[in-house]
Phi, psi and omega in degrees: 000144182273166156184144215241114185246143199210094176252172156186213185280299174056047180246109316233199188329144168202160157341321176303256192328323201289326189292322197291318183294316191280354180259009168261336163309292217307319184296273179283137185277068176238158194257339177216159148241168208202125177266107198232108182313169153250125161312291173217126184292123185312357182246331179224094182294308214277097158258163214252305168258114164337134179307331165278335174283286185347309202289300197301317180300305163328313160300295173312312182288338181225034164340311195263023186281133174251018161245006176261149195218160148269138198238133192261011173296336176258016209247267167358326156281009196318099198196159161282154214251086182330189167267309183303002149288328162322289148346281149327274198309339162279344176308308198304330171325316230213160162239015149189128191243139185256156174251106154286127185218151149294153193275322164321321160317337188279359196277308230252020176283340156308346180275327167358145161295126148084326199015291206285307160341278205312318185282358164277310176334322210235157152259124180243146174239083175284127157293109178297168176195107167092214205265010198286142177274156166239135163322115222306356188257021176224123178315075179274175155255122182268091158213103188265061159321080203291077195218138153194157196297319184295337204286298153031233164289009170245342182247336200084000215281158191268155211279338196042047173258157150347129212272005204256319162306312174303307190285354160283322188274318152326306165338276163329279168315300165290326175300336206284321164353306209264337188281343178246015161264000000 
């Protein structure tokens, strides 16, 4: 089986994510994509929204994908969750797995934990974003959302989800705004 793994933060979920999963179905010759929320991203300790609200808006956004699952493995461990341990745990599923990242990832991925180790494992799939170029040995994806979760929490500006999910997820971001000023 192909499977395709695509973590992050998602504090939170936007338009942006929804686009990088549906143009990598669109895309990859893979049988699952498998989405794995962060407790906490090891780059960016200060997550804003709980690891458990983070999973269920996920869910909710992508209920009706039928190759897609969220997967609670890096929640579960709460703690931060390197990728090549992710990674490990999903290889025995598959005989060859893509890594999906934003092209913002790329300055700082050789630094990664374990890199060199993480980069025989993977296929990698950068989602573009702005004019950073990718490497002709990576897979892209072209989705330039001008979106990003930090933009975000700082102006409100929408998210372009569903408007009923979008309007929880605001809800949610100002009260906690308003609980810590």
């Amino acid at each position: 089986m192909k499977l395709a793994l695509y973590g992050g933060s998602f504090d939170p979920p936007h338009i942006g994510h929804l686009r990088v999963v549906t143009e990598a179905l669109a895309k990859l010759p893979i049988e699952r994509l498998i989405i794995v929320p962060a407790f906490r991203n090891p780059f960016k300790p200060n997550v804003r929204a709980d690891s458990s609200t983070r999973y269920r808006w996920l869910r909710s956004i992508f209920s009706s994908f039928e190759k897609v699952d969220i997967s609670d493995f890096e929640i579960t461990q709460k703690r931060s969750v390197y990728t090549i341990e992710t990674v490990k745990h999903f290889l025995p599923m598959c005989d060859e797995l893509y890594l999906i990242i934003g092209a913002d990832n790329l300055e700082k991925l050789a630094s990664w934990h374990r890199f060199d180790e993480l980069n025989t494992l993977v296929r990698w799939v950068v989602a573009t974003r702005g004019e950073i170029p990718i490497p002709a040995n990576m897979i892209a994806l072209n989705v330039d959302e001008k979106i990003s979760s930090s933009d975000f929490r700082n102006s409100f500006s929408s998210l372009g989800l569903e408007p009923s999910l979008e309007n929880e997820i605001l809800t949610y971001y100002k009260e906690l705004y308003e609980s810590t000023n």
